[in-house]
Backbone as JSON Lines, residues from 0, in Angstrom:
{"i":0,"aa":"X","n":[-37.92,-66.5,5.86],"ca":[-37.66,-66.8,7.26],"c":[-36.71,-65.74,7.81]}
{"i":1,"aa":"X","n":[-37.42,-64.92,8.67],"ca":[-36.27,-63.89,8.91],"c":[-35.18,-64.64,9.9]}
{"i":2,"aa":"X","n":[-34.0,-63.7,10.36],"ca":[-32.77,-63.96,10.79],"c":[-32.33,-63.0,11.88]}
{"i":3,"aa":"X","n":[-32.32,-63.08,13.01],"ca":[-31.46,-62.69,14.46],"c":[-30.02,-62.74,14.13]}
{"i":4,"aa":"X","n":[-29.24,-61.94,14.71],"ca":[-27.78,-61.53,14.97],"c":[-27.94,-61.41,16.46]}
{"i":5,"aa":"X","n":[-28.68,-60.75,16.99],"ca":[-28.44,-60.4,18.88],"c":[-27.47,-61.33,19.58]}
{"i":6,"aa":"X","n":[-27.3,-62.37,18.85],"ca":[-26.58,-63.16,20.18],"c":[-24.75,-62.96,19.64]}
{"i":7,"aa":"X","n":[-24.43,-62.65,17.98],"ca":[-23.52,-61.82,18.02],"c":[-23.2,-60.67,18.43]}
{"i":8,"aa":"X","n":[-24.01,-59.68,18.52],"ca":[-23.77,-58.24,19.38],"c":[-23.75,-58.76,20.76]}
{"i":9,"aa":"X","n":[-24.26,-59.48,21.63],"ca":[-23.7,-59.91,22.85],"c":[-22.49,-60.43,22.87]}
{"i":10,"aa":"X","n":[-22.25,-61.4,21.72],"ca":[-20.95,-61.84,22.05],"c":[-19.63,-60.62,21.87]}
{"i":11,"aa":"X","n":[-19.74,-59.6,21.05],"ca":[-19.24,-58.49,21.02],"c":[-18.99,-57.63,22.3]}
{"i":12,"aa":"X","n":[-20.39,-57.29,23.06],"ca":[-19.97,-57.02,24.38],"c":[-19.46,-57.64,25.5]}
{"i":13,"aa":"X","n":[-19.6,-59.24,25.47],"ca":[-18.86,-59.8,26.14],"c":[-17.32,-59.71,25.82]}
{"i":14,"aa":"X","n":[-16.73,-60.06,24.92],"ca":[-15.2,-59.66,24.58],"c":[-15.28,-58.61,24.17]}
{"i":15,"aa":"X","n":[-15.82,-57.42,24.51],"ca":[-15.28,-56.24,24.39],"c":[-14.98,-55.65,23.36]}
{"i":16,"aa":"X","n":[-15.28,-55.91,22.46],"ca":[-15.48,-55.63,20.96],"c":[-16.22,-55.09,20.46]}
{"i":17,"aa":"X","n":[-15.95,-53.97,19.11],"ca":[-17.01,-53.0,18.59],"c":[-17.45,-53.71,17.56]}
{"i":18,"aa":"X","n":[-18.27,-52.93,16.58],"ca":[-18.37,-53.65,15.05],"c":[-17.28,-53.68,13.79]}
{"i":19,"aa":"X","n":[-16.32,-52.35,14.01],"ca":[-15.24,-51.77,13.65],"c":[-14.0,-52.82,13.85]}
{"i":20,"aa":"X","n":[-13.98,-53.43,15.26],"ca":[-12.58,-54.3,15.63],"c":[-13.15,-55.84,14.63]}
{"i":21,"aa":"X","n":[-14.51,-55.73,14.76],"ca":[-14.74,-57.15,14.46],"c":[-14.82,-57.09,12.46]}
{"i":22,"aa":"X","n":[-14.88,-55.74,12.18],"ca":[-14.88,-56.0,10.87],"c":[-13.03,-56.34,10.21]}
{"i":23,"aa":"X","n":[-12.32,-55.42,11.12],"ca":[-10.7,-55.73,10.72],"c":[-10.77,-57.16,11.23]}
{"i":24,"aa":"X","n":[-11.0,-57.72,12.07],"ca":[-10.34,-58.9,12.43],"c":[-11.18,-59.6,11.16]}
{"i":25,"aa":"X","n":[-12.11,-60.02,11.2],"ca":[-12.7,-61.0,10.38],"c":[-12.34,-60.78,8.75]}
{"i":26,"aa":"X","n":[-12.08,-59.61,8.34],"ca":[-11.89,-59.45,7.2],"c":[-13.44,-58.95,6.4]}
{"i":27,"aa":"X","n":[-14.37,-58.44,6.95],"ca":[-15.66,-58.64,6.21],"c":[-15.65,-57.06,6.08]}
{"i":28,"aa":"X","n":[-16.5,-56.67,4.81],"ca":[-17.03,-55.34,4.63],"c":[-17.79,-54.83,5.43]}
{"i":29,"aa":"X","n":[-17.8,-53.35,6.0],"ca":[-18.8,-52.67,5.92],"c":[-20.29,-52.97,5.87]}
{"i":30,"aa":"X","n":[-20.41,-53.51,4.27],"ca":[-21.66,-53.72,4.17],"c":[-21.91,-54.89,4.46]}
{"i":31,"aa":"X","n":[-21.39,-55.83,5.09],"ca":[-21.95,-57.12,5.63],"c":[-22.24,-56.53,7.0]}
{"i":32,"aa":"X","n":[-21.58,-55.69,7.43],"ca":[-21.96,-55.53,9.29],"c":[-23.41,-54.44,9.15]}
{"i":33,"aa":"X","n":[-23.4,-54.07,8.41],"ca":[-24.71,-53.07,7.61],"c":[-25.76,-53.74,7.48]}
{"i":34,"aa":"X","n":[-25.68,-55.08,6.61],"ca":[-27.15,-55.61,6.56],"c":[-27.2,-56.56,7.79]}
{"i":35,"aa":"X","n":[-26.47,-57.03,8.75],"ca":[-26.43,-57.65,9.61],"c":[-27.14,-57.24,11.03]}
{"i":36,"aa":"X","n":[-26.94,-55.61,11.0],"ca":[-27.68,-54.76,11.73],"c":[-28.77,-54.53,11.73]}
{"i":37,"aa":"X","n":[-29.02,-54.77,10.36],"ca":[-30.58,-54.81,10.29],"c":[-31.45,-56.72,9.72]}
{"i":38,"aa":"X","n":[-30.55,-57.27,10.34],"ca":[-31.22,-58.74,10.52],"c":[-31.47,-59.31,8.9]}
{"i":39,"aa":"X","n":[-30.41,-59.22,7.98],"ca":[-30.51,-59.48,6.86],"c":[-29.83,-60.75,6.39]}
{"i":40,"aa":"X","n":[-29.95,-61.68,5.52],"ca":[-28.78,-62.68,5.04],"c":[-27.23,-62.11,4.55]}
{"i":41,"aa":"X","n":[-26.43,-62.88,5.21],"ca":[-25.02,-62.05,4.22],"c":[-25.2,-63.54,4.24]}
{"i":42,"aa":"X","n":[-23.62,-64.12,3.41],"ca":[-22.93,-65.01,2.61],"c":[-22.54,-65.89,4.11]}
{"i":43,"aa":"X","n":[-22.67,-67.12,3.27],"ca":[-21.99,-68.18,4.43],"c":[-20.46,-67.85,4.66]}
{"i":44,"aa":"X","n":[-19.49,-67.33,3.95],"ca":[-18.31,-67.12,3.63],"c":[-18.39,-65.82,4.67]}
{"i":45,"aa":"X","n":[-18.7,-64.88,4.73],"ca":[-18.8,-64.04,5.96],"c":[-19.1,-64.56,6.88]}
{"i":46,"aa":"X","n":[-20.25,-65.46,7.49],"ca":[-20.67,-65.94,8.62],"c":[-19.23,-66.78,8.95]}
{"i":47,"aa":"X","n":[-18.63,-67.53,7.96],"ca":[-17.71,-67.98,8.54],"c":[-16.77,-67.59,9.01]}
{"i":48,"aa":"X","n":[-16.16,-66.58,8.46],"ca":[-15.08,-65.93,9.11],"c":[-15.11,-65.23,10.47]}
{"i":49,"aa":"X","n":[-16.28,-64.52,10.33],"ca":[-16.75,-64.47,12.03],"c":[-16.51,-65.44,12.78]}
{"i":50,"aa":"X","n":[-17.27,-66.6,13.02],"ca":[-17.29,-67.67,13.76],"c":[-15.68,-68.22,13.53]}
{"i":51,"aa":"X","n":[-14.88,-68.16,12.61],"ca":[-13.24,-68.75,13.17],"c":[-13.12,-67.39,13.97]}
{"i":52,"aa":"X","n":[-13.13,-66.15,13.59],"ca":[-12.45,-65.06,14.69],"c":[-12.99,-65.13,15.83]}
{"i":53,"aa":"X","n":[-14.3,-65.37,16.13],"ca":[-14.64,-65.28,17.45],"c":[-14.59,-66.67,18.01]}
{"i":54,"aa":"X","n":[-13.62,-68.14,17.45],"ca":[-13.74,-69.06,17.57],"c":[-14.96,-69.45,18.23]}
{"i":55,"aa":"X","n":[-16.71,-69.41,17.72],"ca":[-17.62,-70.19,18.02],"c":[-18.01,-70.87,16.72]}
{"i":56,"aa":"X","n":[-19.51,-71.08,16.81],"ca":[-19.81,-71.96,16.19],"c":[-21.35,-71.1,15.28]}
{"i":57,"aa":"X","n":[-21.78,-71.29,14.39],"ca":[-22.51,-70.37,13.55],"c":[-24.17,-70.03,14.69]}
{"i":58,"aa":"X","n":[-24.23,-71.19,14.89],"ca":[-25.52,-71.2,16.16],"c":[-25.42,-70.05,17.64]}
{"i":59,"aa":"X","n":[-24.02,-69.95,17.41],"ca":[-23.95,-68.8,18.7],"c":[-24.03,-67.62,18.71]}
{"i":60,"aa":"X","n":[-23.7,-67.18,16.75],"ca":[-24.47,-65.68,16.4],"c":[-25.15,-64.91,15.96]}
{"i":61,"aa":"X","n":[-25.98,-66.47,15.64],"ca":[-27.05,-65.96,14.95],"c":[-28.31,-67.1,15.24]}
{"i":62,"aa":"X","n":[-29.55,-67.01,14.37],"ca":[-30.88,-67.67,14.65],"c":[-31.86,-67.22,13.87]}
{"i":63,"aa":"X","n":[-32.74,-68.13,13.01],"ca":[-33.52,-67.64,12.79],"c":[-35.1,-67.96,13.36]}
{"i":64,"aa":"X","n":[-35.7,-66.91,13.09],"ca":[-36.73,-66.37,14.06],"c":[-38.1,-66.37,13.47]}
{"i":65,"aa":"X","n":[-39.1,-66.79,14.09],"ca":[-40.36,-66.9,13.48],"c":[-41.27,-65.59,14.13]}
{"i":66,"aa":"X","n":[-41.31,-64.68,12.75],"ca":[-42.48,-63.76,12.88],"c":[-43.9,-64.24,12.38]}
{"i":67,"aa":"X","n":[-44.71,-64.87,13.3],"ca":[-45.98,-65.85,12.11],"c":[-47.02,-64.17,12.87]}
{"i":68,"aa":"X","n":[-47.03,-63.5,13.8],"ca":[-47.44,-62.78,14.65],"c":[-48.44,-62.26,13.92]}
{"i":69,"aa":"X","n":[-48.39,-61.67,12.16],"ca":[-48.98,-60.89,11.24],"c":[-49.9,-61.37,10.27]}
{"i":70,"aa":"X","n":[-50.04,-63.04,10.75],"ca":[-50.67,-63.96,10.17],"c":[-52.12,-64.08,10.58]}
């Protein structure tokens, strides 16, 4: 089942935030904002720390998405 981030990179441009500010604040690697870019699973333990820094809720930065299109 693939996985959407877009509605975290919006929430990024809405508060004004890069991927860089959001990796110091949250505490997450590099390579979590890496496979995230490219619509990959990271760890619930990353998703969470996002969602306390950007105080939302896991549904607001992410989604997953039905490609049946190739079927």
């Amino acid at each position: 089942m693939p996985v959407s981030y877009d509605k975290l990179w919006k929430i990024l441009i809405d508060k004004k935030m890069n991927r860089t500010d959001l990796k110091d604040a949250a505490g997450i690697s590099f390579n979590v904002l890496a496979k995230m870019g490219r619509n990959e699973f990271v760890s619930m333990e990353s998703l969470h720390k996002i969602c306390h820094t950007l105080s939302c809720d896991i549904g607001e930065i992410m989604e997953f998405t039905d490609n049946d299109e190739h079927e």
